[in-house]
PyMOL Python script that loads the backbone (N, CA, C, O; Angstrom):
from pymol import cmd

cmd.read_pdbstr("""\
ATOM      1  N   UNK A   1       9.675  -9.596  -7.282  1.00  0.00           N
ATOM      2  CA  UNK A   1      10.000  -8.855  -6.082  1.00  0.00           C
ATOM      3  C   UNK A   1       8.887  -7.848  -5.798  1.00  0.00           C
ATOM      4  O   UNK A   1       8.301  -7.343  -6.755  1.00  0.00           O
ATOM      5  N   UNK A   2       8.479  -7.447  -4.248  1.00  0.00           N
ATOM      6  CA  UNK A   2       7.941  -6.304  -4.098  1.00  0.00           C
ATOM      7  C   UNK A   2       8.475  -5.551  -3.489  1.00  0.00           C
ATOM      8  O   UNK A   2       9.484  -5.867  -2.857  1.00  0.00           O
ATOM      9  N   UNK A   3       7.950  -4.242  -3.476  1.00  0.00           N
ATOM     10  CA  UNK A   3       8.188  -3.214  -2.555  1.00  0.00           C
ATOM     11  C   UNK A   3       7.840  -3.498  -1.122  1.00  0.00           C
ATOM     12  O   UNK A   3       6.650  -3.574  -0.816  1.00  0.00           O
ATOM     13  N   UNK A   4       8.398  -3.594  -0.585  1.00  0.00           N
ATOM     14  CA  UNK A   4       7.765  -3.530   1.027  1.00  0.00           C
ATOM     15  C   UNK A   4       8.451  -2.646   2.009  1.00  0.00           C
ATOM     16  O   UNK A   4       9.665  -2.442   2.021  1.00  0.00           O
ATOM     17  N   UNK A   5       7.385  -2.023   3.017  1.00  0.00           N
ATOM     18  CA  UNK A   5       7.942  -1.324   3.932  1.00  0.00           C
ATOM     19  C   UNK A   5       8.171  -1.670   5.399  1.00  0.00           C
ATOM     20  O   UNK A   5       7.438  -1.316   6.322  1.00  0.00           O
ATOM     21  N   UNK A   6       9.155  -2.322   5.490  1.00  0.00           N
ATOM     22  CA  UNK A   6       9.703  -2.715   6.926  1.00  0.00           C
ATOM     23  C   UNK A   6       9.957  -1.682   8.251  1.00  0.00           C
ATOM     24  O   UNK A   6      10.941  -0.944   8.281  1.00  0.00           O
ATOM     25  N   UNK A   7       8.885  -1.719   9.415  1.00  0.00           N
ATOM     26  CA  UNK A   7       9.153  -0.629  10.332  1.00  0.00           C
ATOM     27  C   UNK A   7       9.463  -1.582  11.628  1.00  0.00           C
ATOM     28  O   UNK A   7       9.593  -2.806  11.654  1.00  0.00           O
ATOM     29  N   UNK A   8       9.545  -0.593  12.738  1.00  0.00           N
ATOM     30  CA  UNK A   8       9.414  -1.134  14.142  1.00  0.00           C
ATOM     31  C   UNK A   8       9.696   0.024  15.173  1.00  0.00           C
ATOM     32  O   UNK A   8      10.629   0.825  15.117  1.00  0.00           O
ATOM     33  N   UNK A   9       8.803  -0.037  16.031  1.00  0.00           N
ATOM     34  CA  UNK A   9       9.008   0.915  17.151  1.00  0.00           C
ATOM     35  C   UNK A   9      10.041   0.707  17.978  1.00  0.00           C
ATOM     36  O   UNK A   9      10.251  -0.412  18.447  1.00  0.00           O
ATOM     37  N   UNK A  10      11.058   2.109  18.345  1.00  0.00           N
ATOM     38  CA  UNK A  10      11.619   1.513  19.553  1.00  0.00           C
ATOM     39  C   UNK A  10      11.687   1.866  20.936  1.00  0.00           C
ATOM     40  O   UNK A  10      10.781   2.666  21.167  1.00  0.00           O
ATOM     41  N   UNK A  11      12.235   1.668  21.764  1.00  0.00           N
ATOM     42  CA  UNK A  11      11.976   1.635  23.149  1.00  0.00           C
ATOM     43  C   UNK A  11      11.769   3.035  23.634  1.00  0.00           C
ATOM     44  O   UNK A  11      11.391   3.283  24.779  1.00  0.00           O
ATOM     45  N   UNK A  12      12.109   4.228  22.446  1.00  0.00           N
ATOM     46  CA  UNK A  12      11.957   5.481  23.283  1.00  0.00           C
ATOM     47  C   UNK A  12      10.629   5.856  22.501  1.00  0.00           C
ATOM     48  O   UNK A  12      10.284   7.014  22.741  1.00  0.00           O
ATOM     49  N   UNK A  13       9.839   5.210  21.674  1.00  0.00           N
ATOM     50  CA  UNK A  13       8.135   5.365  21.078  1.00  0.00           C
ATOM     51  C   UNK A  13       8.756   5.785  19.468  1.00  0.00           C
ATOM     52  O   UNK A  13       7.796   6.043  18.742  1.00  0.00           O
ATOM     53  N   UNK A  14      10.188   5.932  18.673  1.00  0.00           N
ATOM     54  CA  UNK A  14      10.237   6.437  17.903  1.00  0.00           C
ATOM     55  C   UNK A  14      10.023   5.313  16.792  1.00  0.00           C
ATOM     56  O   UNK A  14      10.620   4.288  17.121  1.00  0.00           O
ATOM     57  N   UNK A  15       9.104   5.151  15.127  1.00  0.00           N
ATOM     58  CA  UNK A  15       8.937   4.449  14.454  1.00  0.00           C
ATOM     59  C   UNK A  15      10.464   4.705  13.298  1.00  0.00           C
ATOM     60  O   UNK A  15      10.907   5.690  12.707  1.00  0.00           O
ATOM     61  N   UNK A  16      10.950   3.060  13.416  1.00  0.00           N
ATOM     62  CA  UNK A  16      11.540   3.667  12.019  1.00  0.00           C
ATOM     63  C   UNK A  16      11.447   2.930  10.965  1.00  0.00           C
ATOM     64  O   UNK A  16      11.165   1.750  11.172  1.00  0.00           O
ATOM     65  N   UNK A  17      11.612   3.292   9.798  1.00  0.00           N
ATOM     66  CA  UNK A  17      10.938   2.641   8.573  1.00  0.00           C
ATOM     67  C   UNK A  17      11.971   2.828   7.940  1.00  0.00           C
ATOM     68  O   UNK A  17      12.751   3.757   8.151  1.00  0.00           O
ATOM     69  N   UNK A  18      12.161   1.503   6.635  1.00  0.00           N
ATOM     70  CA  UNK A  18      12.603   1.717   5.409  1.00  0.00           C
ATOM     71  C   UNK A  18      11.991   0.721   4.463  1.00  0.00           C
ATOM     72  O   UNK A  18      11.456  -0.333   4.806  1.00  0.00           O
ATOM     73  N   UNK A  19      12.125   1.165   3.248  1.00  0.00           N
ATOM     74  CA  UNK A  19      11.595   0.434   2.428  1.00  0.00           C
ATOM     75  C   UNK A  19      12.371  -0.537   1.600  1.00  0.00           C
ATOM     76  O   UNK A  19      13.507  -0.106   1.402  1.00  0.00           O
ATOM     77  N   UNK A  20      12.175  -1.574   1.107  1.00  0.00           N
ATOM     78  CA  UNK A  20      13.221  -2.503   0.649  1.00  0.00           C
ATOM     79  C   UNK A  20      12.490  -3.327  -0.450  1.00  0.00           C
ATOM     80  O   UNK A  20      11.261  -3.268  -0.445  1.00  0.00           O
ATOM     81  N   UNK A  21      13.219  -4.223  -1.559  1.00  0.00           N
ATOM     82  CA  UNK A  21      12.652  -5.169  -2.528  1.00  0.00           C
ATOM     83  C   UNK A  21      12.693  -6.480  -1.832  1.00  0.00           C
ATOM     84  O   UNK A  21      13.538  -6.518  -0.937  1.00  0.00           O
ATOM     85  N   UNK A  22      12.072  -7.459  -1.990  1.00  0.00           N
ATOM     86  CA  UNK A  22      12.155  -8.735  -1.734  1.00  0.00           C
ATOM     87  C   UNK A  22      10.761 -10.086  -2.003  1.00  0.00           C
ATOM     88  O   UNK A  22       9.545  -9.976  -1.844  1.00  0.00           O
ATOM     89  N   UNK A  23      11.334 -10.912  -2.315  1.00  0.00           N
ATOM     90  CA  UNK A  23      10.677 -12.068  -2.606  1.00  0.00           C
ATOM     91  C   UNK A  23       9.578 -12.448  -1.623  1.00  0.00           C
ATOM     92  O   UNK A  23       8.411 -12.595  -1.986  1.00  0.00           O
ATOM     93  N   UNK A  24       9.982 -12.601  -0.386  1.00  0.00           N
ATOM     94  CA  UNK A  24       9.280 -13.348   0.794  1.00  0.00           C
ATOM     95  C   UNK A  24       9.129 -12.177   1.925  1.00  0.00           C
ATOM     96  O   UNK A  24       9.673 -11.090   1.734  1.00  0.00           O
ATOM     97  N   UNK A  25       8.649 -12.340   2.677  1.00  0.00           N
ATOM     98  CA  UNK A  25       8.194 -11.893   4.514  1.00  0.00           C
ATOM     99  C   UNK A  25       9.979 -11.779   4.852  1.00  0.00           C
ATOM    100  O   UNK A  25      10.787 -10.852   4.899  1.00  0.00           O
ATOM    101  N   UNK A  26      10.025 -12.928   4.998  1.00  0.00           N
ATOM    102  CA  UNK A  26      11.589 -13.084   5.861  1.00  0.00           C
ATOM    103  C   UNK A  26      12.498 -12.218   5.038  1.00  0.00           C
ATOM    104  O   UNK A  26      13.073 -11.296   5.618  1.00  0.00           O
ATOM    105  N   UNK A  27      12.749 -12.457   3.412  1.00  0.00           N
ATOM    106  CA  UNK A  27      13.855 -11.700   2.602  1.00  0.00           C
ATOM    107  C   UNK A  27      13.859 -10.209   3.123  1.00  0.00           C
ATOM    108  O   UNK A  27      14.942  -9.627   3.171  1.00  0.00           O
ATOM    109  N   UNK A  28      12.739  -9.580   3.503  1.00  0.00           N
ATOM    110  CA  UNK A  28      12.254  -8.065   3.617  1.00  0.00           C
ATOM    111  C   UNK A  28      12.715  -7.616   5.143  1.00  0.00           C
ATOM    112  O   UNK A  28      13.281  -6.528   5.243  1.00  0.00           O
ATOM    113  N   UNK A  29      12.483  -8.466   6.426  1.00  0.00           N
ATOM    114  CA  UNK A  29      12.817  -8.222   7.244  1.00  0.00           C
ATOM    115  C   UNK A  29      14.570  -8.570   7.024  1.00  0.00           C
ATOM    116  O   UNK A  29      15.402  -7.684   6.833  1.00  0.00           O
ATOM    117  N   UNK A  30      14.711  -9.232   7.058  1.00  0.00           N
ATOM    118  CA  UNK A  30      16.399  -9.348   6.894  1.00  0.00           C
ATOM    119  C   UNK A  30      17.043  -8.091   6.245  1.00  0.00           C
ATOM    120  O   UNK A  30      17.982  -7.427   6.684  1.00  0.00           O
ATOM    121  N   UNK A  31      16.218  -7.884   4.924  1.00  0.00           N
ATOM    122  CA  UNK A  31      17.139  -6.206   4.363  1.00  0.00           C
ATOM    123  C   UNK A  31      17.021  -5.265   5.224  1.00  0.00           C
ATOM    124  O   UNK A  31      17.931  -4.545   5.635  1.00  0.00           O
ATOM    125  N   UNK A  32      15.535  -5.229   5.623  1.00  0.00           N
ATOM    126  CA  UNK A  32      14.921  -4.164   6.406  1.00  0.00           C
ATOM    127  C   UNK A  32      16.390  -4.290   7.819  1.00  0.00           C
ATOM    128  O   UNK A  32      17.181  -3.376   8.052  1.00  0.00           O
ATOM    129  N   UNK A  33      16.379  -5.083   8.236  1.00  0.00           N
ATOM    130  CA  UNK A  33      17.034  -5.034   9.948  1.00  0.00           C
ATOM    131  C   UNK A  33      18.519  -4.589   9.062  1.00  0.00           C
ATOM    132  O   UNK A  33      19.219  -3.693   9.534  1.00  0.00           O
ATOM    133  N   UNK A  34      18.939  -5.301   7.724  1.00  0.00           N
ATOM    134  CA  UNK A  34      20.576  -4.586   7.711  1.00  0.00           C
ATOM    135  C   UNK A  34      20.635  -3.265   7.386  1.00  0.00           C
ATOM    136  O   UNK A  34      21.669  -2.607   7.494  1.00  0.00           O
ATOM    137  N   UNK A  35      19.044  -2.601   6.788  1.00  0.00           N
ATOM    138  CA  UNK A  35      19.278  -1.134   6.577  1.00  0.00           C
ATOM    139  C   UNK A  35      19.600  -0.614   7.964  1.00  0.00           C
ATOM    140  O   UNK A  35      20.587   0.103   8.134  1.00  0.00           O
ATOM    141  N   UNK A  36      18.835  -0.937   8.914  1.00  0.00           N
ATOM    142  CA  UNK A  36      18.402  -0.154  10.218  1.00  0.00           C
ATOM    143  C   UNK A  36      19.876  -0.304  11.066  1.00  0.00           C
ATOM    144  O   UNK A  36      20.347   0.675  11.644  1.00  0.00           O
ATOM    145  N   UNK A  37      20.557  -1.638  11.079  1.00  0.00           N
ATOM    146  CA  UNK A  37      22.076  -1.902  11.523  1.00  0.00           C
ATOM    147  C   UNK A  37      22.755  -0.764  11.004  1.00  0.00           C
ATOM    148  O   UNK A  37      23.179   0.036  11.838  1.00  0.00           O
ATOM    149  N   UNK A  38      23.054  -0.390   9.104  1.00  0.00           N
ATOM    150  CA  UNK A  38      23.719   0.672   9.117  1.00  0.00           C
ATOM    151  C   UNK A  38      23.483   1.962   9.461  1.00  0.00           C
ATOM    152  O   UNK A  38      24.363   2.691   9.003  1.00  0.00           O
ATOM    153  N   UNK A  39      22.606   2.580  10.118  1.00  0.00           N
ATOM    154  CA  UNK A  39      21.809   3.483  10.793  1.00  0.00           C
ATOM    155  C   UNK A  39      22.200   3.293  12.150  1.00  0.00           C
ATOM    156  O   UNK A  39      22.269   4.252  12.920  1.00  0.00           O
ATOM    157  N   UNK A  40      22.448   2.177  12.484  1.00  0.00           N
ATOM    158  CA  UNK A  40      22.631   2.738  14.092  1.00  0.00           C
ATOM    159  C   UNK A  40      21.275   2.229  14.840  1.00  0.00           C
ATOM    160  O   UNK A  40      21.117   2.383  16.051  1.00  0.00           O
ATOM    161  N   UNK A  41      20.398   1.662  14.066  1.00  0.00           N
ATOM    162  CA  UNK A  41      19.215   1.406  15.025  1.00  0.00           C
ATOM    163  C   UNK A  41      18.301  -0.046  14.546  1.00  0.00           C
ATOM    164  O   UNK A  41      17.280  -0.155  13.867  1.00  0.00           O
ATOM    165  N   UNK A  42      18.968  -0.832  15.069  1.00  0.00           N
ATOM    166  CA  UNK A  42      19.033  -1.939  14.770  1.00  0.00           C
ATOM    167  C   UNK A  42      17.922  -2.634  15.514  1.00  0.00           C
ATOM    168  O   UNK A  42      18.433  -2.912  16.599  1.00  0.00           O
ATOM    169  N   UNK A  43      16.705  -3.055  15.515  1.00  0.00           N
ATOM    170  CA  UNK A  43      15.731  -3.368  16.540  1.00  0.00           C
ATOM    171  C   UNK A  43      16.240  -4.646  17.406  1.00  0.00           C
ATOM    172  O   UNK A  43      17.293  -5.047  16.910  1.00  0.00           O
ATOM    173  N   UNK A  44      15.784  -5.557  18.727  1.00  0.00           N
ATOM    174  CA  UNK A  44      16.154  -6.180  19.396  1.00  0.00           C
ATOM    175  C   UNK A  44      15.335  -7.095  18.510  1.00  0.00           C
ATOM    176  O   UNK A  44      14.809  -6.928  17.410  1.00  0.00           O
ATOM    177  N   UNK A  45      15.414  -8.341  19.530  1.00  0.00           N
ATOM    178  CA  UNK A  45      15.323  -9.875  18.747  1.00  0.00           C
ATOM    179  C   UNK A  45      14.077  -9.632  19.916  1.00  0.00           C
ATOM    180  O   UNK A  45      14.216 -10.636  20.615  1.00  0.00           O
ATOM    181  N   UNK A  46      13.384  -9.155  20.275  1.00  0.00           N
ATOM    182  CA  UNK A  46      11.889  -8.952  20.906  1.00  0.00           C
ATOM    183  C   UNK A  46      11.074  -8.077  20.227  1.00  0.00           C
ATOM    184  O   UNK A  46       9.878  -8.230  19.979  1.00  0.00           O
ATOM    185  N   UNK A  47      11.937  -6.955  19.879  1.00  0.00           N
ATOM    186  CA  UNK A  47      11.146  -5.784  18.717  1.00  0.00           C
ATOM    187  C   UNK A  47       9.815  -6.214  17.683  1.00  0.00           C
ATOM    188  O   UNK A  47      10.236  -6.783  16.676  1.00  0.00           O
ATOM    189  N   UNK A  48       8.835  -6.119  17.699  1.00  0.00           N
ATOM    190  CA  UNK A  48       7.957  -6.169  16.569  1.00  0.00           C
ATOM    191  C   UNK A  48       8.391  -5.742  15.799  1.00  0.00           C
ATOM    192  O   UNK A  48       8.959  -4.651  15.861  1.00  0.00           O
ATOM    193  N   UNK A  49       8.265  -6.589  14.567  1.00  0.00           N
ATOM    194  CA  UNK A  49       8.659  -6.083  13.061  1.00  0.00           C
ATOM    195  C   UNK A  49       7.592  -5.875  12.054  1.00  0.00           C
ATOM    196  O   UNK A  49       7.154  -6.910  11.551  1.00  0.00           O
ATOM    197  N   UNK A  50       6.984  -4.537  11.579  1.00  0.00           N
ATOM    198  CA  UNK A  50       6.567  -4.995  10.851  1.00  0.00           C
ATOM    199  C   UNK A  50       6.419  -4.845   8.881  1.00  0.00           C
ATOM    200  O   UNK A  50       7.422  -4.556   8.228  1.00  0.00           O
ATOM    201  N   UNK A  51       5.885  -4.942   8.612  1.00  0.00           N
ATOM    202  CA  UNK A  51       6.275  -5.249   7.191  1.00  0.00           C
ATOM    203  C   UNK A  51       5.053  -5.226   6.209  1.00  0.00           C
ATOM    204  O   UNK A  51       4.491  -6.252   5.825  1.00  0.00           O
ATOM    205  N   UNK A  52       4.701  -3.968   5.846  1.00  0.00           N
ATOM    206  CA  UNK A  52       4.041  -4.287   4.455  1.00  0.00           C
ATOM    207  C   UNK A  52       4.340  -3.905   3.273  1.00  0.00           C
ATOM    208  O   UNK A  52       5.111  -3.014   2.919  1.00  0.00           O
ATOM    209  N   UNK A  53       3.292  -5.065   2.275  1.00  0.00           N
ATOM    210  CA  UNK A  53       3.339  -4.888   0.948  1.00  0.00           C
ATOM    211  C   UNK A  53       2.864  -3.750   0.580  1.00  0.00           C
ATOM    212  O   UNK A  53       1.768  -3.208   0.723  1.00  0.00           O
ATOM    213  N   UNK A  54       4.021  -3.402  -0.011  1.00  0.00           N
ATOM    214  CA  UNK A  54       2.981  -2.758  -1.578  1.00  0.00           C
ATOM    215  C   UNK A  54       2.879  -3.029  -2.760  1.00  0.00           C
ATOM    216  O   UNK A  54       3.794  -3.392  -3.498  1.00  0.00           O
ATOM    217  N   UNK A  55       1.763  -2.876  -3.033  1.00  0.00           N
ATOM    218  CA  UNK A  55       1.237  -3.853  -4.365  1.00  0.00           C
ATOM    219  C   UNK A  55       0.706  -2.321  -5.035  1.00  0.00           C
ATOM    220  O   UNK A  55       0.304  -1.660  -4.077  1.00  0.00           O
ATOM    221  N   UNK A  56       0.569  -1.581  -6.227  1.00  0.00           N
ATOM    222  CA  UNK A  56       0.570  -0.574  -6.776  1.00  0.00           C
ATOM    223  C   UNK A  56      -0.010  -0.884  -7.953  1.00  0.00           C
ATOM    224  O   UNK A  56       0.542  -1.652  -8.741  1.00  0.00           O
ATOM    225  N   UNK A  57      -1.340  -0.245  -8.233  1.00  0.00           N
ATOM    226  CA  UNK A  57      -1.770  -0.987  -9.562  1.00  0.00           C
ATOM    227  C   UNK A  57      -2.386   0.437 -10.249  1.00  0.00           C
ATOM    228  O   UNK A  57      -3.044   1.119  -9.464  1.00  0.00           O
ATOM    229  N   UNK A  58      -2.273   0.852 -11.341  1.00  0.00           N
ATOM    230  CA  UNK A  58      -2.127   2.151 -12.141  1.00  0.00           C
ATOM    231  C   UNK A  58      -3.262   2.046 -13.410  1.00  0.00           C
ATOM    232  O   UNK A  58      -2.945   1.497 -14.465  1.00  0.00           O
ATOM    233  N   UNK A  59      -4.471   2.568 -13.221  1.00  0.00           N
ATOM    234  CA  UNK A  59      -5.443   2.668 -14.607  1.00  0.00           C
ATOM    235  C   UNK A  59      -5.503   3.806 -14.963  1.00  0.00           C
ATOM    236  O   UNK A  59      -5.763   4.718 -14.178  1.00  0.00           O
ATOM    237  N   UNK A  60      -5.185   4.045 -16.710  1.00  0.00           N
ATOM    238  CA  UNK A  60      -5.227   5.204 -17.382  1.00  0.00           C
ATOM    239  C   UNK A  60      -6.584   5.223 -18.005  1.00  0.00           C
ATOM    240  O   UNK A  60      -6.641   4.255 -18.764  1.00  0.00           O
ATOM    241  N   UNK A  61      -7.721   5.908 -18.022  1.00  0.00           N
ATOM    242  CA  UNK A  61      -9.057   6.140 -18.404  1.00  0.00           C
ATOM    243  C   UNK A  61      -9.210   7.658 -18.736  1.00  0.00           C
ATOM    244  O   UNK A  61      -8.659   8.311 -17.849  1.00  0.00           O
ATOM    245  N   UNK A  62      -9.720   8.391 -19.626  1.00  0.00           N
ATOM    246  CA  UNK A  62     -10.521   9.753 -20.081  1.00  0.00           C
ATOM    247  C   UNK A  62     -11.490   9.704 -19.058  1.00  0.00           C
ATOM    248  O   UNK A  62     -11.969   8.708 -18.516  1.00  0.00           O
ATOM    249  N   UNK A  63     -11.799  11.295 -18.789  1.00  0.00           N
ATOM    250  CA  UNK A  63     -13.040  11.423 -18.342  1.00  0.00           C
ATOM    251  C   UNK A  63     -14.218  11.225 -19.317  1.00  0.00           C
ATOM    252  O   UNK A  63     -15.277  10.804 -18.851  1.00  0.00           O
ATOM    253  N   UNK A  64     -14.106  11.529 -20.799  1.00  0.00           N
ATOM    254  CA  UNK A  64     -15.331  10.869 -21.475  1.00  0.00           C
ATOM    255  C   UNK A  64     -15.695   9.628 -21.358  1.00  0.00           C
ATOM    256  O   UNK A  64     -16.904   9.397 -21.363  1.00  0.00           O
ATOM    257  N   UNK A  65     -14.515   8.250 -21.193  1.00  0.00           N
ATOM    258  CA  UNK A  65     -14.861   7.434 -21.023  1.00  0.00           C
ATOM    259  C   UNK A  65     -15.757   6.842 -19.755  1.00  0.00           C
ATOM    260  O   UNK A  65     -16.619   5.963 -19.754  1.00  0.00           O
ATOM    261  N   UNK A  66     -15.167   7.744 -18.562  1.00  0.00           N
ATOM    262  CA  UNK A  66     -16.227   7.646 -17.293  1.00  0.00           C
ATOM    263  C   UNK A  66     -17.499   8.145 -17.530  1.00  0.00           C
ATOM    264  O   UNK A  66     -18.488   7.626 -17.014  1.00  0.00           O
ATOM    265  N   UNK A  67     -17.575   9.321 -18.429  1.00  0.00           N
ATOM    266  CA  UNK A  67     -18.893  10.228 -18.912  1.00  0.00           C
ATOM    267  C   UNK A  67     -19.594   8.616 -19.449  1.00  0.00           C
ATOM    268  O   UNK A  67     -20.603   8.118 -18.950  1.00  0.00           O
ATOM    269  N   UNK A  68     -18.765   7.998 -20.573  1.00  0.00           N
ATOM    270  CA  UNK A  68     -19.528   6.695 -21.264  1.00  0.00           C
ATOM    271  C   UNK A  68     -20.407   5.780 -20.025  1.00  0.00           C
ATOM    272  O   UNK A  68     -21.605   5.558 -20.206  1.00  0.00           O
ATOM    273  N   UNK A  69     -19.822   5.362 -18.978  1.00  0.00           N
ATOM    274  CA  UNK A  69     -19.928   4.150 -18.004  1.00  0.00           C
ATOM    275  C   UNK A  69     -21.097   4.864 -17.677  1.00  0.00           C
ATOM    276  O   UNK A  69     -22.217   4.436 -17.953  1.00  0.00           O
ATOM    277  N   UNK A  70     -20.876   5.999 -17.067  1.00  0.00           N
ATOM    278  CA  UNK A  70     -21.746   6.488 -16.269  1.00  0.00           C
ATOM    279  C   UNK A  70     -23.430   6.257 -16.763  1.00  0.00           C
ATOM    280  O   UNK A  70     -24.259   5.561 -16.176  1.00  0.00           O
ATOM    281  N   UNK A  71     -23.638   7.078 -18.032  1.00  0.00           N
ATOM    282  CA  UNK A  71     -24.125   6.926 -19.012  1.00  0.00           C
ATOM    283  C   UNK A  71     -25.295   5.809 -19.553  1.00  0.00           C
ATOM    284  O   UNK A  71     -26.399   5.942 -20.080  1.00  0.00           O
ATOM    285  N   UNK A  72     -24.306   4.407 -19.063  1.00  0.00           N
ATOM    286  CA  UNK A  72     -24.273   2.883 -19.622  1.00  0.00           C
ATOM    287  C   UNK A  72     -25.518   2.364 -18.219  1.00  0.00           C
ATOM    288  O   UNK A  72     -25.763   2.658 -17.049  1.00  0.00           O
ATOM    289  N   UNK A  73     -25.849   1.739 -18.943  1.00  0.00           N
ATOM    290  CA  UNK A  73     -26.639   0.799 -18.342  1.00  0.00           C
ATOM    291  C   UNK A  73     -26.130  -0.056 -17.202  1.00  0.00           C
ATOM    292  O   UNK A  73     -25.046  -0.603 -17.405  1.00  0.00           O
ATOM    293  N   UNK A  74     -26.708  -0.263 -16.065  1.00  0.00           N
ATOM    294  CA  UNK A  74     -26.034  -0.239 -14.584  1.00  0.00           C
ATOM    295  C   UNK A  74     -26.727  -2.293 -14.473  1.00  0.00           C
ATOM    296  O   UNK A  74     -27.820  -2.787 -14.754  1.00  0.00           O
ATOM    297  N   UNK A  75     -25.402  -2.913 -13.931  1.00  0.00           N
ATOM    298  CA  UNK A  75     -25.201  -4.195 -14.061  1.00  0.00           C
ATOM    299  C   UNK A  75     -26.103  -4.992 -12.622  1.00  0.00           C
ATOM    300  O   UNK A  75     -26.642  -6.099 -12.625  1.00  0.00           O
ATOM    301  N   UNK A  76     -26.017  -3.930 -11.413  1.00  0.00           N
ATOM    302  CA  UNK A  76     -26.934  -4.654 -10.906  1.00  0.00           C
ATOM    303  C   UNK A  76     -27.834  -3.109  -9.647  1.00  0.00           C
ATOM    304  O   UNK A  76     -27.674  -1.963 -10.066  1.00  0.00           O
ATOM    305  N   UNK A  77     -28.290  -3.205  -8.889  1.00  0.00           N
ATOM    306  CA  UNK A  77     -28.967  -2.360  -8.207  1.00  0.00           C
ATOM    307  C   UNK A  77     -28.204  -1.275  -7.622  1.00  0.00           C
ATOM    308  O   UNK A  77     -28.464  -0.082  -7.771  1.00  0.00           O
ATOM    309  N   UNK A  78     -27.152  -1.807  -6.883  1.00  0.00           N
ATOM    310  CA  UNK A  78     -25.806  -0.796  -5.988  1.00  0.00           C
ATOM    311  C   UNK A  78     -25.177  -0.277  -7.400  1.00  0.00           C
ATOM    312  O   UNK A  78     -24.833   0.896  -7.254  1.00  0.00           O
ATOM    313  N   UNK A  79     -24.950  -0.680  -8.518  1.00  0.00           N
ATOM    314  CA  UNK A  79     -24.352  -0.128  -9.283  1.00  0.00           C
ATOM    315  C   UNK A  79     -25.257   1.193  -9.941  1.00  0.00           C
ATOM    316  O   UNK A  79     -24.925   2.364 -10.126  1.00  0.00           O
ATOM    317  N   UNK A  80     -26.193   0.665 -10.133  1.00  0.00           N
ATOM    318  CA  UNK A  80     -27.380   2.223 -10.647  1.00  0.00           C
ATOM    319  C   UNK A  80     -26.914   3.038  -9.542  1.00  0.00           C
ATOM    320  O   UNK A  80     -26.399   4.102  -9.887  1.00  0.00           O
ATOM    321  N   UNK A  81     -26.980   2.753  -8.044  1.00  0.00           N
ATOM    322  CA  UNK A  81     -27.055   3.576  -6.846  1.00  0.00           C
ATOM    323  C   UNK A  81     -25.642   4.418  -7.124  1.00  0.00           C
ATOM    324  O   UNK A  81     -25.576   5.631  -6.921  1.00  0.00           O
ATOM    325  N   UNK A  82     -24.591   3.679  -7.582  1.00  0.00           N
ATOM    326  CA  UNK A  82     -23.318   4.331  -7.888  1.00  0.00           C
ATOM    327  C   UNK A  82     -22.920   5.528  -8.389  1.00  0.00           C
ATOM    328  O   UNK A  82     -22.112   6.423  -8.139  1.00  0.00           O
ATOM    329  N   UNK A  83     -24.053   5.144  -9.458  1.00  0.00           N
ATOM    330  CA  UNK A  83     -23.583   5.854 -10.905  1.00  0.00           C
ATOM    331  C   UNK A  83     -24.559   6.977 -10.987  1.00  0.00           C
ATOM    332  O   UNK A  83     -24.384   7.856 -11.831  1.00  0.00           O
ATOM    333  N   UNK A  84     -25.990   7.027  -9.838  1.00  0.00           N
ATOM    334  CA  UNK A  84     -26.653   8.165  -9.567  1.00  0.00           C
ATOM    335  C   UNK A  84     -25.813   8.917  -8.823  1.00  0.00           C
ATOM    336  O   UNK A  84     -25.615  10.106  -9.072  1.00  0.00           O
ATOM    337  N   UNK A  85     -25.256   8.286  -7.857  1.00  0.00           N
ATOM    338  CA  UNK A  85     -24.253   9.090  -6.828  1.00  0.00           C
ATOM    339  C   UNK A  85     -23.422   9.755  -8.004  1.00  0.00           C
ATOM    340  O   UNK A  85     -23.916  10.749  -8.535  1.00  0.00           O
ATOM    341  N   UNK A  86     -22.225   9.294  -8.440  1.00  0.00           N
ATOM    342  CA  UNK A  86     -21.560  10.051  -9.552  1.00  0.00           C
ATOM    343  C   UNK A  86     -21.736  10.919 -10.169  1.00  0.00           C
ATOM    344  O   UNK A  86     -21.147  11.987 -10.002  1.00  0.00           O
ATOM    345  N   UNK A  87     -22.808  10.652 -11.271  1.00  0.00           N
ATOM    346  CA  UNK A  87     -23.481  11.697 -11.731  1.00  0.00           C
ATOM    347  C   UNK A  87     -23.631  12.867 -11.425  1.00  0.00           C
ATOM    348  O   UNK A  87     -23.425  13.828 -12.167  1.00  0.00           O
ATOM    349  N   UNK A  88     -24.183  12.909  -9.759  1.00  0.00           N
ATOM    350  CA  UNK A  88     -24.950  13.854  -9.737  1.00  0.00           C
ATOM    351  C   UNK A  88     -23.459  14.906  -9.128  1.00  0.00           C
ATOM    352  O   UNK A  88     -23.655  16.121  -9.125  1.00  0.00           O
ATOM    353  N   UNK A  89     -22.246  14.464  -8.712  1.00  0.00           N
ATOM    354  CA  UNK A  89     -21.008  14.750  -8.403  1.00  0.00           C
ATOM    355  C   UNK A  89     -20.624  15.800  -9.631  1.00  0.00           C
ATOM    356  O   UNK A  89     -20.544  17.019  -9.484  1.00  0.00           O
ATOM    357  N   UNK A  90     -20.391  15.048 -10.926  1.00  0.00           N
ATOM    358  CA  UNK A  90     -20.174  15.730 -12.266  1.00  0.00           C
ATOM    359  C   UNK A  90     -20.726  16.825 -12.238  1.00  0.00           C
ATOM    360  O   UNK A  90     -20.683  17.563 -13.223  1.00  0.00           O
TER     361      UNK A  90
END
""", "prot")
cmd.dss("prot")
cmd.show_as("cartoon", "prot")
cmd.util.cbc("prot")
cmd.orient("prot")
């Protein structure tokens, strides 16, 4: 399952959103439209729907270890350019 956030504008410019779990595109709009039904604001069968993923991906690293990379020998040209940029940030 993902997270996804199902919105749609409605006719008076107001966005409304909720967020929901689901397998597919369609599973998400379907929760999404029965949240918005118990709310009272149910979009029309013309309404744009729309719907994104979120996909959430989490790296735990030390700053010594960035101190290491930085440090390290640079893999191709933009990457030296990187890691001068960085550096000189630190």
């Amino acid at each position: 399952m993902a997270v996804c956030i199902v919105s749609f504008l409605d006719i008076s410019g107001i966005r409304h959103t909720v967020e929901v779990e689901a397998d597919s595109l369609f599973e998400a709009v379907v929760l999404g439209v029965t949240a918005f039904r118990e709310h009272d604001c149910e979009p029309g069968d013309l309404r744009q729907i729309e719907v994104e993923i979120r996909k959430s991906v989490i790296h735990t690293l030390t700053l010594g270890r960035v101190r290491e990379w930085l440090q390290g020998a640079s893999k191709s040209p933009k990457e030296a350019i990187v890691k001068d940029r960085l550096r000189a940030l630190l």
